[in-house]
N, C-alpha and C positions, 0 to 999 in steps of 0.2 A: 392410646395414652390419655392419661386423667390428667383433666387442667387444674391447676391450683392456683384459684382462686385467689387465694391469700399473699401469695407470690406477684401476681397480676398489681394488684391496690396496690403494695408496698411499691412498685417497682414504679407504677404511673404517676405515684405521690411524689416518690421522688424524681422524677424526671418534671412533675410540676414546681417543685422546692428547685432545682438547678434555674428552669426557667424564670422563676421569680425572683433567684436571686441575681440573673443577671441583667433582669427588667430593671431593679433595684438598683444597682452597681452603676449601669445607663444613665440611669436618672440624677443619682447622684453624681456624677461626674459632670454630667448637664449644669446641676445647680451650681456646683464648684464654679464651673469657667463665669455662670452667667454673677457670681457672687463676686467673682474674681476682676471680671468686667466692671461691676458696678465700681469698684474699690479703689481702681484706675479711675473710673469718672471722678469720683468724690477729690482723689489727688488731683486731677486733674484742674479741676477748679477750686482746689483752695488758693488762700490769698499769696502764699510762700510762689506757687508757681505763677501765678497774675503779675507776679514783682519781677519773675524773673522772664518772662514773655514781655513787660512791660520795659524793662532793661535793655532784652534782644534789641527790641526796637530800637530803644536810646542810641544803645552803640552803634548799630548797624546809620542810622539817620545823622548821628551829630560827630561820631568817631569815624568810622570807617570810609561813607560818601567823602567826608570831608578830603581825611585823606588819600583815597583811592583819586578824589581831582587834581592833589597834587603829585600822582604820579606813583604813588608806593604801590607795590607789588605783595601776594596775600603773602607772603614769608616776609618781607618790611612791616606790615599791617601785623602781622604776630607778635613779631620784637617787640614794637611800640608796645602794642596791648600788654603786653606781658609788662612793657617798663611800668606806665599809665595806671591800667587797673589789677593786674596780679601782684605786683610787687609794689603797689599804694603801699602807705605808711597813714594816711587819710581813712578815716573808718567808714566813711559815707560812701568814698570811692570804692574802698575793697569789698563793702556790703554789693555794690554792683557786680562784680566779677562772681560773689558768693553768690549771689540769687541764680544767676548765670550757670555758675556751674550745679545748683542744686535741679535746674532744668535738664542738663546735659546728662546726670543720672538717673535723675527718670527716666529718658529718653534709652539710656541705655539698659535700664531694668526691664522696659518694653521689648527692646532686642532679644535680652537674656529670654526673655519670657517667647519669644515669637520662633526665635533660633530653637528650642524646646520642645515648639507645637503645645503651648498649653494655653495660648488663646488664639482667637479668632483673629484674622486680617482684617476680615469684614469690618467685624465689629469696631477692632481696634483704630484701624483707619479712619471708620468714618466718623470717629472720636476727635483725633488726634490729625487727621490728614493733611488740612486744608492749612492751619496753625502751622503745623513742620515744615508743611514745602514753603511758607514762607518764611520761617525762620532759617531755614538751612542756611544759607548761603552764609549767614554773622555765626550760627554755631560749628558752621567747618572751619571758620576760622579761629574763633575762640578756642576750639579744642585741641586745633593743629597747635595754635599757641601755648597752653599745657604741656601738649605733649612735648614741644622743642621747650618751653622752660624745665620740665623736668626731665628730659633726656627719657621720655617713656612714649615712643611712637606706638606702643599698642594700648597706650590709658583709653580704659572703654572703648572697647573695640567692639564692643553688642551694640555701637550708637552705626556702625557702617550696615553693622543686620539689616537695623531698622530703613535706611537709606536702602540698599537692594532689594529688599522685600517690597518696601512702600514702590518702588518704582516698577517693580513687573507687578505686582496690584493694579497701579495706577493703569499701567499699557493694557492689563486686562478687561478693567474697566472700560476705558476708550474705546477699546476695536469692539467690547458686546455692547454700546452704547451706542456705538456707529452700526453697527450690525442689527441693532434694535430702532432703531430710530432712521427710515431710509431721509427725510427730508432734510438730517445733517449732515448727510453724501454730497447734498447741492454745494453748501459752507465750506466744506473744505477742500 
């Protein structure tokens, strides 16, 4: 049998052309997430979210402590919230609650995006990690409170993603940080 040459080149070119277009594809998809990441930072630190991180805080120190000493319970601590700053009438008060809630969708546009796989945990966490887990506790109640003032228990529901994911991340974390590190075996 005669080789054909000409068959040969056509057929390796193009098996070079498949490879390169999925080296390409690769690559591009790469830049995507890491484009995708940076766009999250940028949000991340604008002043809109600073206000409403700066808010959590508020609440959580001068509303909630306050009240949790005298006794309320986080479905009591809702109502109020809901009376107080959802249902303000006061522009300054409800600007609180808004700032508040414009955090709580991001946090849940992180979900939608994580729920997806179309960014990184890594990434995302070590962004966003240390900021959520101290916020959590005033934003599961703000949200619970939403969701009982609108009768909509699954309003942002990508905000619980973020909460389960972030938390076997974290556990992840822990036990290769403890498995990496023998001298914090003594610690704990």
């Amino acid at each position: 049998t005669e080789i054909n040459w000409v068959d040969i080149v056509f057929k390796s070119l193009a098996s070079i052309a498949i490879i390169i277009g999925i080296l390409q594809l690769i690559e591009t998809k790469r830049k995507r997430l890491v484009d995708m990441y940076w766009k999250i930072a940028d949000i991340y630190t604008t002043d809109e979210q600073m206000i409403g991180r700066k808010n959590l805080s508020i609440i959580e120190k001068d509303f909630f402590q306050e009240n949790r000493n005298r006794g309320l319970s986080d479905k009591e601590l809702m109502i109020l919230y809901n009376q107080v700053y959802h249902e303000a009438i006061e522009e300054d008060v409800k600007k609180i609650d808004t700032s508040i809630m414009r955090r709580i969708r991001y946090i849940n546009q992180i979900g939608v995006l994580l729920r997806k796989k179309l960014i990184d945990k890594d990434m995302i966490f070590g962004l966003i990690g240390a900021g959520f887990e101290i916020e959590l506790p005033t934003i599961e109640i703000v949200l619970g409170a939403h969701r009982l003032g609108h009768n909509l228990p699954n309003m942002y529901s990508d905000f619980e993603t973020v909460c389960n994911i972030y938390q076997k991340w974290k556990r992840k974390k822990q036990f290769n940080s403890f498995k990496a590190n023998p001298i914090q075996k003594q610690k704990i």
